[in-house]
N, C-alpha and C positions, 0 to 999 in steps of 0.2 A: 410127917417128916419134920425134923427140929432141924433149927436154922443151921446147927452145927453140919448136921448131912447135906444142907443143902450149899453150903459154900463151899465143900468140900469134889459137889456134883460142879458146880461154877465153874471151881477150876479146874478141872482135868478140861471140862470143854473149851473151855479159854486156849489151855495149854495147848490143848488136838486143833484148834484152828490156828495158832499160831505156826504149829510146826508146821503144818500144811501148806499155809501163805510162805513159809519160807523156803521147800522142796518143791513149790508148783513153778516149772516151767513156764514162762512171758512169751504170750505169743508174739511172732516176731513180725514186722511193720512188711507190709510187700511190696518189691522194688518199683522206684518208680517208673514212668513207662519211657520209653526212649526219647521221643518229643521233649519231655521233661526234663532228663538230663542233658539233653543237648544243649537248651537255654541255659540249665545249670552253668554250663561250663562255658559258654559262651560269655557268661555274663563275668567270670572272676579270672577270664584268658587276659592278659594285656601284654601288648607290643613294647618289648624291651628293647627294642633297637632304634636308635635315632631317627629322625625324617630328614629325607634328604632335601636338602637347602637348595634350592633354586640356583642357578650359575648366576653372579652376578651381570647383568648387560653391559657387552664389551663398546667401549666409548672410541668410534673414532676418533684416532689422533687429530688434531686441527691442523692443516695443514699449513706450512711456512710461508707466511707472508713474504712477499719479495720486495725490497724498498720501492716506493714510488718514484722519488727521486734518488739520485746518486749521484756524486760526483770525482772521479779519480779515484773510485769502490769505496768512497765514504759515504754512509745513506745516510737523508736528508729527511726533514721530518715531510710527511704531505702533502700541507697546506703548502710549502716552496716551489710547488709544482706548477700554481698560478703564476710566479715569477719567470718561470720558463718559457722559452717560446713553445707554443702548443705545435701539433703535429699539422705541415704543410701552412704555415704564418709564416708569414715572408718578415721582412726586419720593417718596411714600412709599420704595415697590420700591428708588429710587436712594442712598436715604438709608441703608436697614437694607443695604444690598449695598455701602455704603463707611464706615458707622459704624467695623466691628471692626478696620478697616485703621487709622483714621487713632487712632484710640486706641491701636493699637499702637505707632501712630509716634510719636505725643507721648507716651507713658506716661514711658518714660526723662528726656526734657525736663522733664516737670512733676514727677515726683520732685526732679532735679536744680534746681530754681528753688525747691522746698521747702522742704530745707534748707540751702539756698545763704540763705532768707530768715530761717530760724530760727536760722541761726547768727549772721547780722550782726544779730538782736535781742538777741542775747545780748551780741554782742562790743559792742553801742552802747547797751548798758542799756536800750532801751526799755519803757517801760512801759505796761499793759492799752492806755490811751489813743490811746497812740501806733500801740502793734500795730493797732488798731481801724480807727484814721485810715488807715492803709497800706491795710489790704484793703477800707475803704470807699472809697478813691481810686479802686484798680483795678477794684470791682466799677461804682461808676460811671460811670467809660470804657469798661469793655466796653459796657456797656446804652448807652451813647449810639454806641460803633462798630458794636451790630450793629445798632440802630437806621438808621443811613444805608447800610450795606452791603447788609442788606435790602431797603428802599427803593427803590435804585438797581437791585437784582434784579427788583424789581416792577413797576418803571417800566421794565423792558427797556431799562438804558442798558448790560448787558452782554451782549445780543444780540448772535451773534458774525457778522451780517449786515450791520448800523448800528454796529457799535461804532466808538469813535473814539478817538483814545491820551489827548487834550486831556481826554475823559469821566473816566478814568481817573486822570489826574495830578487835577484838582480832590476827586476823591474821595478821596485819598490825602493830600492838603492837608489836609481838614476832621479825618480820621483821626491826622493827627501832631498837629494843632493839638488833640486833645481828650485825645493823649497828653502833650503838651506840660503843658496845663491839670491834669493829674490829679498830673503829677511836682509839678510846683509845689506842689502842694498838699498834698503828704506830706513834703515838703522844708519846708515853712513851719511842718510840727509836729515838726522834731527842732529839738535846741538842736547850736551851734557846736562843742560838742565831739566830737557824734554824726555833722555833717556832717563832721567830719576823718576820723570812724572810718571814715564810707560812701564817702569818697575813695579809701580805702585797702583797701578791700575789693572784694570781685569783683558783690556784688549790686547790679540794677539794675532801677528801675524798671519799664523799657519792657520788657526780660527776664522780667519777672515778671507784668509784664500780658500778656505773649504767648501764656507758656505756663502762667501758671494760672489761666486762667480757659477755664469749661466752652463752649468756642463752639459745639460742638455742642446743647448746651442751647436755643439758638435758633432750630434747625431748627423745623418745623410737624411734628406728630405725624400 
């Protein structure tokens, strides 16, 4: 056989296995078993719908504090509730349990009003008489201020139930007015050139009535 025949046998073979590979039917793959698809599908399922959010925990309101103290339904900070007399303290008990406070408080004050007075007797010459007249002014104003301030305590016009602001502002009227009355009246015993000095000086009557005189002295024992 010459090569010419035999290339010619080549290809027809070629060609018959070609067409063959191309008209042969692929066997077809066999389905897989159920187990298998159910992972299948399990595995590419996903939850399109949101998760539901937990409720947030509902916060008891806190409840309204009620003022500790009050007075004429204005509330008072707390701590002012020390100042008060406590429940079933009689005004003795109340008095010796706020005596060494308020002395403490004024101690510095009435030092300071002392020689604030001793020194403008010096710097305005006064003499026995006049020093006399000063502290008999103030001692007389106080005895006539604790005179109405007491009163007014006795006749329950500072019951913090009925009290009224108008009670208050009158009481405070009679109070300047008897301060008013007491300056005058130590002013009308210096001479002109003492009232220059007292202009220019820091002591002052009503200063000097406030804090030195002994208010606690008036308390009931």
């Amino acid at each position: 056989m010459s090569w010419k025949n035999l290339s010619i046998v080549l290809a027809v073979v070629c060609s018959w296995q070609a067409w063959r590979g191309c008209h042969h039917e692929c066997p077809v793959a066999p389905p897989p078993e159920r187990e298998t698809c159910v992972k299948l599908i399990a595995q590419h399922a996903w939850d399109t719908s949101e998760p539901e959010r937990p409720a947030p925990p509902q916060e008891d309101e806190p409840p309204v504090e009620k003022p500790a103290v009050s007075f004429n339904g204005i509330a008072l900070p707390a701590w002012t509730a020390y100042f008060a007399p406590m429940p079933g303290e009689d005004l003795r008990s109340y008095r010796d349990r706020m005596m060494p406070l308020a002395k403490a408080a004024l101690a510095p004050q009435r030092a300071r009003v002392a020689r604030s007075r001793d020194d403008f007797a010096a710097a305005a010459h006064l003499d026995s008489s006049q020093r006399a007249t000063l502290d008999k002014a103030r001692q007389e104003a106080a005895d006539r201020i604790e005179e109405k301030v007491m009163g007014a305590f006795m006749n329950g016009d500072f019951n913090p139930a009925t009290f009224k602001p108008m009670t208050g502002v009158a009481l405070a009227r009679d109070v300047l007015d008897q301060v008013d009355k007491a300056n005058a009246q130590f002013m009308a015993s210096l001479r002109e050139d003492q009232k220059a000095a007292l202009a220019q000086h820091p002591f002052d009557f009503g200063d000097y009535l406030l804090f030195g005189t002994l208010w606690e002295d008036a308390l009931p024992n």
